[in-house]
C-alpha positions in Angstrom: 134.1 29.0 -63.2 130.3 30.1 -62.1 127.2 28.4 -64.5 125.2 30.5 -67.2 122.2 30.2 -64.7 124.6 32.0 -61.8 125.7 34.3 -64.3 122.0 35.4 -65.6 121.5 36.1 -61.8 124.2 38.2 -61.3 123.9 40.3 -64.7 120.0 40.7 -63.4 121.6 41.9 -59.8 123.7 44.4 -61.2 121.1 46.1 -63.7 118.6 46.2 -60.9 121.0 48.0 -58.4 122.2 50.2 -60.8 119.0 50.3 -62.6 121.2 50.0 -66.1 123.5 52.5 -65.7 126.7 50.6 -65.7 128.5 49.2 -68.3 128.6 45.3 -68.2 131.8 43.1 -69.0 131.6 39.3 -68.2 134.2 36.6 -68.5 133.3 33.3 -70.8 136.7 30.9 -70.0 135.8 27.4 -71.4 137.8 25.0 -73.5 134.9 24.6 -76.6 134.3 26.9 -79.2 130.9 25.8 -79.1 130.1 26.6 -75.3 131.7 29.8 -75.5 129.6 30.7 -78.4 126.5 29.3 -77.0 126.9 31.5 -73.9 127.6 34.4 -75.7 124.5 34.2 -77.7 122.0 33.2 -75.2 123.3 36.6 -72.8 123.2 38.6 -75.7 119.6 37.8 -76.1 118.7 38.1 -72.5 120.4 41.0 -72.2 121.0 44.2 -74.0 124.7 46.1 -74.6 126.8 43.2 -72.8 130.6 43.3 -73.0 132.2 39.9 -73.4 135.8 38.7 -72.3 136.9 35.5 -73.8 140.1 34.0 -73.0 141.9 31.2 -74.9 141.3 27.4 -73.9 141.5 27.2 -69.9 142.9 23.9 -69.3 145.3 21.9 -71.5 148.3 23.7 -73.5 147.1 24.3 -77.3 149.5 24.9 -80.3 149.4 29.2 -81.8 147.5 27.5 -84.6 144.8 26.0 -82.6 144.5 29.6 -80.2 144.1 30.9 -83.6 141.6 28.8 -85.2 139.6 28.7 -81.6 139.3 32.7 -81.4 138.6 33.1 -85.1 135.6 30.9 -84.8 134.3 32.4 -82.6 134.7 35.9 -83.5 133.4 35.3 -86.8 130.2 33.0 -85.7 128.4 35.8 -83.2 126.5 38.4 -83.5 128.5 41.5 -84.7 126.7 43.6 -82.0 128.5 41.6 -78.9 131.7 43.2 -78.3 134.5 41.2 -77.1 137.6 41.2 -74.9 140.3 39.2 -75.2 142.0 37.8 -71.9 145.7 36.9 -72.1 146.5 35.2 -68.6 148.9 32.2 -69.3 149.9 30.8 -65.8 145.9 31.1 -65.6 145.2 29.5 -68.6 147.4 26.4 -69.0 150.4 28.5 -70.5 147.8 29.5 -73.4 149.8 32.7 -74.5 148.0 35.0 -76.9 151.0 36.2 -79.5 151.2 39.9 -80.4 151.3 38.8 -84.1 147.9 36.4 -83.3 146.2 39.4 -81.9 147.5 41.5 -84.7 145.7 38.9 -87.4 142.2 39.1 -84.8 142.0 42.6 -85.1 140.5 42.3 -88.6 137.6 41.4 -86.2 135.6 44.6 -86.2 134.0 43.4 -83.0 137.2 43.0 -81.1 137.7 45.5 -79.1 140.2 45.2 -76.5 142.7 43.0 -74.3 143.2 42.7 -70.9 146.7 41.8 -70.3 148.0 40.2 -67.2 151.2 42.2 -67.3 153.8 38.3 -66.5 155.5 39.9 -69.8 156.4 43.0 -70.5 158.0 42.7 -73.3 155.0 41.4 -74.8 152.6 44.0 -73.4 154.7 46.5 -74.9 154.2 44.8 -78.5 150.2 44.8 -77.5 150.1 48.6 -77.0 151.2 50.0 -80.1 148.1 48.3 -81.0 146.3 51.1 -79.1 143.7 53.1 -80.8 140.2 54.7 -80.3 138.7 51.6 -81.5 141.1 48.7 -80.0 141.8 48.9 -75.7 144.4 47.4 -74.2 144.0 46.9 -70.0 146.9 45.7 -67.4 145.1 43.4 -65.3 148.4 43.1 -62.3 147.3 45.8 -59.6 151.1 45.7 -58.7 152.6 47.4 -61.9 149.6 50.1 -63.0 152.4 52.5 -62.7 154.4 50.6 -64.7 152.1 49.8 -67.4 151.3 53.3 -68.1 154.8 54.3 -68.3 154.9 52.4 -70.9 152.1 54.3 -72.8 152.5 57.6 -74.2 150.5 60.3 -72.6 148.6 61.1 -75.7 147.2 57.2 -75.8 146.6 56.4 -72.3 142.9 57.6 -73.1 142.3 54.3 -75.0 144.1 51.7 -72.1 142.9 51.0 -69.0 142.8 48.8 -65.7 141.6 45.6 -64.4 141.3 45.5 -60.7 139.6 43.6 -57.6 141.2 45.7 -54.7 139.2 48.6 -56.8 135.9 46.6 -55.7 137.0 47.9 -52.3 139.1 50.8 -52.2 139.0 54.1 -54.4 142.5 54.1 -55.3 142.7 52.6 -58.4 140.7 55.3 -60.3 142.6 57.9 -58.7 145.7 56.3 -60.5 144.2 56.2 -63.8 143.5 59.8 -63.8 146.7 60.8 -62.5 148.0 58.6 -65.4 146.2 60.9 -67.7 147.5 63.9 -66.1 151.5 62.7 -66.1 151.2 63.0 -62.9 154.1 60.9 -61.9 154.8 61.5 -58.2 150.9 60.9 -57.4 151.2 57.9 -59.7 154.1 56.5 -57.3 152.8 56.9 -54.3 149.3 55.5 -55.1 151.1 52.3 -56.4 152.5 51.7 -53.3 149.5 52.6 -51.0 147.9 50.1 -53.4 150.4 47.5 -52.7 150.9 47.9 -48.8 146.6 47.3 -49.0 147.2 44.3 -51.6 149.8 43.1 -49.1 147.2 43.1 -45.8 144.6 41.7 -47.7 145.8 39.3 -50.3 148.9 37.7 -47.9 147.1 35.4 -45.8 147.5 32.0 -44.6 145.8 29.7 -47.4 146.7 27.5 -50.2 144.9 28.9 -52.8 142.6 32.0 -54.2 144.2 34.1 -51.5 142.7 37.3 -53.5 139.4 36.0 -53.5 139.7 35.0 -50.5 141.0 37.8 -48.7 138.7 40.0 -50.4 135.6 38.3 -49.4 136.8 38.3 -46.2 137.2 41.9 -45.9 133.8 42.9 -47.6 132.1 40.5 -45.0 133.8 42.8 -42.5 132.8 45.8 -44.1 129.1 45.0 -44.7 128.9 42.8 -41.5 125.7 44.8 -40.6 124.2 44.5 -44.2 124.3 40.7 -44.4 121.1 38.5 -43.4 121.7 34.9 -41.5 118.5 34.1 -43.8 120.3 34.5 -47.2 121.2 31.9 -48.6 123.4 32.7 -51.1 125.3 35.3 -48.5 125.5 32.3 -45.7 127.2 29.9 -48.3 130.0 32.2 -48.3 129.8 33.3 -44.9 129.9 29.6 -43.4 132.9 28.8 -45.6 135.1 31.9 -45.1 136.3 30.9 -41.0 137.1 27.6 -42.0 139.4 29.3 -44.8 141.5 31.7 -43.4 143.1 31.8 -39.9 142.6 34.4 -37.1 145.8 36.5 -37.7 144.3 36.7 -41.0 141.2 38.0 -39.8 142.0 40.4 -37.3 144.8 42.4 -40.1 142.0 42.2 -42.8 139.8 44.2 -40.4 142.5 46.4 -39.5 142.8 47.5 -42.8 139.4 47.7 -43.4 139.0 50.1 -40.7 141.8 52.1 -41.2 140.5 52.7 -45.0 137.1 53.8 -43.5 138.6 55.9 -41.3 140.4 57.4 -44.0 137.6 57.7 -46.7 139.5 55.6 -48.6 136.9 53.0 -49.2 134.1 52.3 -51.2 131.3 52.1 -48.4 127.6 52.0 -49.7 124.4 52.7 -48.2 121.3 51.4 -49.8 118.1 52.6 -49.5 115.4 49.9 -50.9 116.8 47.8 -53.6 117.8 49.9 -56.1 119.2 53.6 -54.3 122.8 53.2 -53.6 124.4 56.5 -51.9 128.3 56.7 -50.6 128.8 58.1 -47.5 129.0 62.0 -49.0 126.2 61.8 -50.8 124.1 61.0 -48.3 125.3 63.5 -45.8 124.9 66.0 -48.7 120.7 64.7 -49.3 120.3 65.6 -45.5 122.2 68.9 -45.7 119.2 71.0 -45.8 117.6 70.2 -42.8 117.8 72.1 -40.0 117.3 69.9 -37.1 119.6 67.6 -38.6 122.6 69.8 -39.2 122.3 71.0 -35.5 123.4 67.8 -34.7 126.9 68.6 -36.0 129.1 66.2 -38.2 128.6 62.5 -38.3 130.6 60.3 -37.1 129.4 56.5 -38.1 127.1 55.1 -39.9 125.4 51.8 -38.7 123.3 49.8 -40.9 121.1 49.1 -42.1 118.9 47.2 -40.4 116.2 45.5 -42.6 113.0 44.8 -41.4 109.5 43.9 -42.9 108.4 47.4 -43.8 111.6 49.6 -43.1 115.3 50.0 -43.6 117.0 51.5 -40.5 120.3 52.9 -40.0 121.9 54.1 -36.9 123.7 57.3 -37.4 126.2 59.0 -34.4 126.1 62.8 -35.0 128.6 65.0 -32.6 125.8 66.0 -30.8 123.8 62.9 -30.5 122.2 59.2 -32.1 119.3 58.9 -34.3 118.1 56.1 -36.3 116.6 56.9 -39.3 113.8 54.6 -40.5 113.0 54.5 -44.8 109.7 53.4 -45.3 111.1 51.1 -48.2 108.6 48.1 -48.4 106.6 48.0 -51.7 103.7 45.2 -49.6 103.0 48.2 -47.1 99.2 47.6 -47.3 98.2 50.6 -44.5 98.3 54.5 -43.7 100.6 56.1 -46.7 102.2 58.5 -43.6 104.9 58.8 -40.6 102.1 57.5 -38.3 103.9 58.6 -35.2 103.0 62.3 -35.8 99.0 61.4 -35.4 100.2 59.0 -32.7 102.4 61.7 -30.4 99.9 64.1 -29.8 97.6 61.7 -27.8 99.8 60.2 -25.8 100.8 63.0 -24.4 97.4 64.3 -24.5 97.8 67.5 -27.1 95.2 66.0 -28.4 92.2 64.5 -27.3 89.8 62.0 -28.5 86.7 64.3 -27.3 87.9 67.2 -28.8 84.7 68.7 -30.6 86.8 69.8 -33.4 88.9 66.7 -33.3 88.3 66.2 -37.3 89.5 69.2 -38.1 93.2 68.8 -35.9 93.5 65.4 -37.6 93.2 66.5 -40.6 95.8 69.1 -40.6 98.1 66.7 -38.9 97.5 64.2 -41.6 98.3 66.6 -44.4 101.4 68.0 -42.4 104.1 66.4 -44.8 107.6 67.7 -43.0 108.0 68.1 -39.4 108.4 66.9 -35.8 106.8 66.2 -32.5 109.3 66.5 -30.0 108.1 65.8 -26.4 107.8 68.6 -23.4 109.8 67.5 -20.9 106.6 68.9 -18.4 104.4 66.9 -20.3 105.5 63.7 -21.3 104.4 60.8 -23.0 102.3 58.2 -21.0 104.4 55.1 -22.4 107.8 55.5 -22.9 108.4 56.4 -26.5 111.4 58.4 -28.5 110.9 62.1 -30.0 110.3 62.4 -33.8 113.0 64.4 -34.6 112.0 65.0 -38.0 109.8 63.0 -40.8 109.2 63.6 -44.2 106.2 62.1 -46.7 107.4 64.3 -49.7 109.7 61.5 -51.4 111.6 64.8 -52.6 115.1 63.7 -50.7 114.8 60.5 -51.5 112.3 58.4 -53.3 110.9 56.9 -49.6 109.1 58.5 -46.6 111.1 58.7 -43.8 111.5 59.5 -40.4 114.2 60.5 -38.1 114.0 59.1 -34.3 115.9 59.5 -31.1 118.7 56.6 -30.6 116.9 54.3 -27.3 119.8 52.7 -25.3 119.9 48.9 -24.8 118.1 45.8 -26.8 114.8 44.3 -27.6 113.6 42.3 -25.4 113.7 39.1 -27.0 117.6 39.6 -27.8 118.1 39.7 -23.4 115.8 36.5 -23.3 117.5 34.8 -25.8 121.1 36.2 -24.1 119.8 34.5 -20.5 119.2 31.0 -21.7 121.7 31.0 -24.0 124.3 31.8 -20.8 122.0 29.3 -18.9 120.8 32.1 -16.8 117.4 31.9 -15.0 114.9 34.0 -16.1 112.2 33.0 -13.5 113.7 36.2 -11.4 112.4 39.1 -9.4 113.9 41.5 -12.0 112.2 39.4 -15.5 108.9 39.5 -12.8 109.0 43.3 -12.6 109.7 43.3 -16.3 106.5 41.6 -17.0 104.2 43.6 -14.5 105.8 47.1 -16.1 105.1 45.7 -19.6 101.3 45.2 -18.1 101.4 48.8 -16.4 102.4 50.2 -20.0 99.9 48.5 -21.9 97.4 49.6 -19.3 98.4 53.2 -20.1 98.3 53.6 -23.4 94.8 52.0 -23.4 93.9 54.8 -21.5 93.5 57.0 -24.6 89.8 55.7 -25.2 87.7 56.3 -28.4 83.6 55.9 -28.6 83.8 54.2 -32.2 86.5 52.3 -33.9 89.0 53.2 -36.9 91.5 50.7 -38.7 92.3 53.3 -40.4 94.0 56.2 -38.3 93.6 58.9 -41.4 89.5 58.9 -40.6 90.0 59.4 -37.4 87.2 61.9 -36.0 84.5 60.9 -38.9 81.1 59.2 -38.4 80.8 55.2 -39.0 78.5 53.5 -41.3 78.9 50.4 -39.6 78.4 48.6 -36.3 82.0 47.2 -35.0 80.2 43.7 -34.8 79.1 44.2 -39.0 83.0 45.4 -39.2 84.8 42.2 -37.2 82.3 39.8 -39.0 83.2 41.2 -42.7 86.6 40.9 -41.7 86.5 37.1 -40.1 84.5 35.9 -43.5 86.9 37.4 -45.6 89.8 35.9 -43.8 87.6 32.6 -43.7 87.3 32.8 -47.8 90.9 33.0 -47.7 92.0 29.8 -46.0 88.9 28.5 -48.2 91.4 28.9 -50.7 94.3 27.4 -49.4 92.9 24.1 -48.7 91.5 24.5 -45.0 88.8 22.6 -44.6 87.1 23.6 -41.6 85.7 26.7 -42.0 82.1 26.1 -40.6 84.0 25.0 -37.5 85.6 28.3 -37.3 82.0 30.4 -38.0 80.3 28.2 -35.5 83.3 29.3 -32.9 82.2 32.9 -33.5 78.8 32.2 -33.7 79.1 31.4 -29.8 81.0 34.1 -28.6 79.3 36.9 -31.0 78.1 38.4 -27.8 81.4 39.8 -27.2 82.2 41.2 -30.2 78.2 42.8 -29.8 79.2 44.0 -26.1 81.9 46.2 -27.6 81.9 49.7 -26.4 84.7 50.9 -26.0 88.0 51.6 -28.2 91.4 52.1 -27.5 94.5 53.0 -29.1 96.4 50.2 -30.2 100.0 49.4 -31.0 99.3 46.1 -32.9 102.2 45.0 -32.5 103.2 44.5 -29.6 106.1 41.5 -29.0 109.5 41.7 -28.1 111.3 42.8 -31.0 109.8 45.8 -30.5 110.3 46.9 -26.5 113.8 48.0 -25.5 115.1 47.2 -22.5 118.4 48.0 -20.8 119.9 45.8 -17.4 121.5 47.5 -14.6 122.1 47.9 -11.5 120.0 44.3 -10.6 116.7 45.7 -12.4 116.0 45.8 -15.7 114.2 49.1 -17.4 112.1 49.3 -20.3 113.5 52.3 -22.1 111.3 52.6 -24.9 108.8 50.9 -27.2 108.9 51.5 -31.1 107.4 50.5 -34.2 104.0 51.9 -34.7 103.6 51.3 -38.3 100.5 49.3 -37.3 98.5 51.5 -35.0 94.7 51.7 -34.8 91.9 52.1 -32.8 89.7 49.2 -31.6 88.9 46.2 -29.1 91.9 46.3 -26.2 91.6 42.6 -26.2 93.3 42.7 -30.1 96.3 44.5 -29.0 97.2 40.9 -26.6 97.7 39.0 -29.5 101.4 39.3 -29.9 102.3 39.2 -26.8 100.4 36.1 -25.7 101.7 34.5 -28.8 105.1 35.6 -29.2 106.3 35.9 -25.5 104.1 34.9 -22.7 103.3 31.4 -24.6 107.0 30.2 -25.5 108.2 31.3 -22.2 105.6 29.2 -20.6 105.8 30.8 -17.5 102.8 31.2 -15.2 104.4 33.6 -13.1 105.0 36.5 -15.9 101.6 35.6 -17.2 100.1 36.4 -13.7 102.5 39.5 -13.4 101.4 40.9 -16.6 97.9 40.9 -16.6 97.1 41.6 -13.1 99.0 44.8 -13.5 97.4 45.6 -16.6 93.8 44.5 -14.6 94.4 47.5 -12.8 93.2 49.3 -15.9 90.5 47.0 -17.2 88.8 43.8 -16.4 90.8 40.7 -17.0 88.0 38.0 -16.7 87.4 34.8 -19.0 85.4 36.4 -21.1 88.1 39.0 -22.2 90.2 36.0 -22.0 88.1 34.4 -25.1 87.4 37.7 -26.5 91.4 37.7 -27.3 90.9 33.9 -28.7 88.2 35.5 -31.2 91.0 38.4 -32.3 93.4 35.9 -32.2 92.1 33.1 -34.9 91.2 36.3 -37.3 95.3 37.1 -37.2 96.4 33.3 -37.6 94.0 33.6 -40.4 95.6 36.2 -41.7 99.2 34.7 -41.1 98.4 31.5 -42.9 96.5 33.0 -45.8 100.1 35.0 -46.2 102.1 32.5 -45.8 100.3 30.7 -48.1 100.7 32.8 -50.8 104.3 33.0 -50.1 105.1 29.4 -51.1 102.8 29.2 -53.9 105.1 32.5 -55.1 108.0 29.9 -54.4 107.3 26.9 -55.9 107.7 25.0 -52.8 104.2 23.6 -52.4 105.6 20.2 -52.3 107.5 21.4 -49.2 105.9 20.8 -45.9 106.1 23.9 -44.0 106.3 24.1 -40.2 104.9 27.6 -40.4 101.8 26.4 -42.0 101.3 23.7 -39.2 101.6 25.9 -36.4 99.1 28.3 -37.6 96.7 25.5 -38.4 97.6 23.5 -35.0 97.1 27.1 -33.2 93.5 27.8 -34.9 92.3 24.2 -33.7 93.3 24.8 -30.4 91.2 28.1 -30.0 88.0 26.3 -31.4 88.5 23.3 -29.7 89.0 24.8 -26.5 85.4 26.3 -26.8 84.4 22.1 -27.0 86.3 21.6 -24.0 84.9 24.7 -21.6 
């Protein structure tokens, strides 16, 4: 039995992902007229149009008179409005059997509208169905005889029964039953009963010694929506951490069988969710994409694999005939930048379509900014000076669907930090000529795309090409004091410390004369690599949501942060920037300039994460996060007490 306070979450999950368009029916099983009613009224006042199913007392054998006087009570004390469901389950409910002549006598009940009948009798399901009319329901609730039950109904009055399932939650069988019921369609009828019992029978018959359905069925949509479910949920890792222990590996293996098989098939309820709220089954979506050109070259898809959620996008990996693309949804509401597919402003200069010097340079951006459908697909004789995928197609409209989104070539292998974490998982040495090379190509990348060189700055890449009003100096102060008011905020006490740091190094900031193009984040999530053949290749870098123009030493945070630092390896320090020195200075003073970028993002980070667990609640909470940021941002101004 799950608490009002999980059901109120549920209810609320359900109307958000469906965005109210689904009829609700939830189960109250308790043993008190009072808590039945209690429940009843507080969801009906939360929520609008709930259905209710009530069964009689759940644990301890009660006389007819007592089922009686507990269902009339209860009928008669709630709100006429909340329509309710009888449940008639006796093995279920301690041998509670509701009578036909009881329900007969409840009827009088004008807000009774149905029964779901667990089909153990069916002699008495018989008596409930003469019952049936276009006011009173009655369901079979045993997935085994659906068949059987409508047999029993006469064709003109199986509009007004229906069916309780859970394999239905998985498989899109049971529906098709109901409406060959409807039809008299009694071959169809047969041979979808026992489709739906060889599934029941490879999902429910496992080795456990109780709630084998639930079990089984958990298991199955765990396999199903393996790619879907987040380590970092809590709720999903409660029932992810329980299920091995639950069911053995036979088990396992014939539950994904199935589960397969029924893909393979169509046979099974697969979603797709885009954002929250837009669900789409396989069809649908291919139909949404049917209109696009490029995209129907690339034949008939074969799998869908997703999605992938990350902070800004949702990602899935679709295998066409002809080839793999990942399409990435734009679906994050706390997207705070550009309002475009920033890869098509970004394509052209790197592979120098476009130049920075261009005396009409304005003019090209523009158009390329208010280009809302389209592609950049790379010339083989002129290719991109970092490796990067084609943008096989984009769209800003929010006409297909109710995101922008963009369609990209498929890169082969893994992020980077997956292979690291791979190595010293296996106990593998990383301090090796290949991970060496690694690091000095990562440098030799970063060195080229810094090569696209700007004579003013622009956070924003939408006014690229226009005049500034501002000295980059005015622009990196405004932004460290507004950072600094912040952390003011949430409780850092040594801001004058951090001024006075940038009071000292100002220079460089003032000595700024030159801009690059930035990727902003650069860290190992977000380079590709693939191993073989003794060497390992970067294939690709992605994720440019964040590009800008600006200081080159601001595009080193990340990397120094999030790789060269944990690794803690001199020798890929040294490998990375003296190949990227063969581009631009690598002296102390860039060194500190990165310091000074630095400090402004861990600013940033803590003032976010700040906000994050005030949002929570979890103030009281110490938070490791928190600490590093603030143990990081001592360390950069007490290193200027130090030199």
């Amino acid at each position: 039995m799950i608490s009002i306070t999980e059901k109120i979450k549920l209810i609320e999950l359900i109307l958000g992902i469906t965005q109210n368009s689904v009829p609700i029916l939830i189960g109250i099983y308790c043993n008190l007229v009072d808590e039945v009613i209690d429940q009843i009224e507080h969801l009906g006042k939360k929520f609008e149009n709930l259905n209710f199913m009530i069964s009689p007392p759940v644990s301890e054998k009660k006389p007819k008179e007592i089922i009686k006087s507990y269902f009339e009570n209860i009928l008669s004390s709630i709100n006429p409005k909340n329509q309710i469901y009888l449940m008639n389950n006796p093995p279920q409910f301690a041998g509670n059997e509701i009578e036909p002549d009881l329900l007969k006598d409840l009827m009088e009940y004008t807000n009774l509208k149905g029964l779901n009948d667990s089909f153990y009798n069916i002699k008495i399901c018989k008596s409930y169905i003469q019952y049936l009319n276009n006011e009173f329901s009655v369901f079979c609730g045993m997935e085994e005889n659906y068949q059987t039950f409508f047999q029993l109904v006469s064709l003109n009055q199986r509009k007004f029964c229906g069916i309780v399932s859970r394999i239905s939650n998985l498989v899109n069988m049971c529906s098709k039953l109901y409406n060959f019921a409807l039809e008299d369609n009694i071959l169809e009828m047969l041979q979808l009963q026992e489709q739906i019992n060889d599934i029941r029978k490879m999902i429910y018959e496992i080795k456990t010694n109780k709630h084998k359905e639930i079990i089984g069925l958990k298991y199955a949509f765990l396999h199903l929506y393996k790619d879907l479910i987040l380590e970092s949920n809590k709720d999903v890792s409660l029932i992810t951490k329980e299920l091995p222990n639950q069911i053995d590996s036979i088990s396992k293996e014939k539950i994904k069988a199935i589960v397969n098989y029924l893909l393979n098939n169509k046979q099974i309820y697969q979603l797709y969710f885009i954002g929250k709220k837009d669900l789409y089954q396989f069809d649908e979506i291919i139909k949404l994409f049917s209109n696009v050109d490029v995209l129907v070259r690339q034949g008939k898809v074969k799998k869908i694999q997703g999605p992938y959620i990350t902070d800004i996008n949702t990602l899935y990996r679709v295998n066409f005939e002809n080839s793999q693309l990942v399409f990435r949804f734009r679906t994050s509401q706390f997207f705070h930048y550009e309002n475009l597919i920033k890869e098509k402003l970004l394509y052209p200069f790197l592979d120098k379509s476009l130049n920075p010097n261009d005396i009409d340079l304005r003019k090209k951006v523009k158009k390329i900014v208010n280009t809302k459908i389209g592609s950049y697909i790379f010339n083989k004789e002129k290719p991109p000076i970092i490796p990067v995928c084609n943008l096989v197609y984009y769209d800003e409209t929010k006409e297909t669907i109710p995101y922008l989104f963009s369609v990209q070539d498929y890169i082969r292998g893994k992020p980077l930090f997956q292979l690291i974490n791979q190595y010293i998982s296996e106990g593998k040495n990383l301090n090796t000529s290949k991970f060496l090379n690694l690091f000095r190509n990562l440098g030799e990348h970063f060195g080229h795309l810094h090569e696209v060189k700007f004579d003013t700055f622009f956070k924003n890449i939408i006014n690229i090409g226009q005049k500034k009003n501002i000295s980059y100096s005015e622009f990196f102060e405004n932004e460290l004091e507004q950072k600094i008011q912040e952390a003011k905020k949430n409780q850092i006490d040594f801001c004058d410390e951090i001024r006075k740091f940038y009071k000292d190094n100002i220079a460089l900031i003032e000595d700024e004369t030159e801009y690059v193009i930035l990727h902003n984040n650069f860290q190992s999530q977000n380079i590709i690599v693939k191993e073989e053949s003794g060497t390992i290749k970067i294939n690709g870098i992605v994720d440019f949501d964040y590009w800008c123009v600006g200081s080159r030493a601001q595009d080193f945070i990340k990397i120094d942060y999030w790789i060269l630092k944990p690794l803690n390896n001199p020798s890929f320090y040294s490998a990375f920037y003296d190949a990227y020195s063969q581009y631009s200075k690598v002296n102390n003073d860039f060194k500190k300039k990165i310091d000074l970028y630095k400090l402004i993002w861990l600013l940033n980070e803590y003032n976010l994460e700040s906000v994050l667990i005030k949002k929570s609640n979890q103030m009281k909470t110490p938070q490791i996060s928190l600490e590093n940021y603030l143990f990081e941002i001592k360390a950069i101004i007490e290193s200027e007490k130090l030199n």
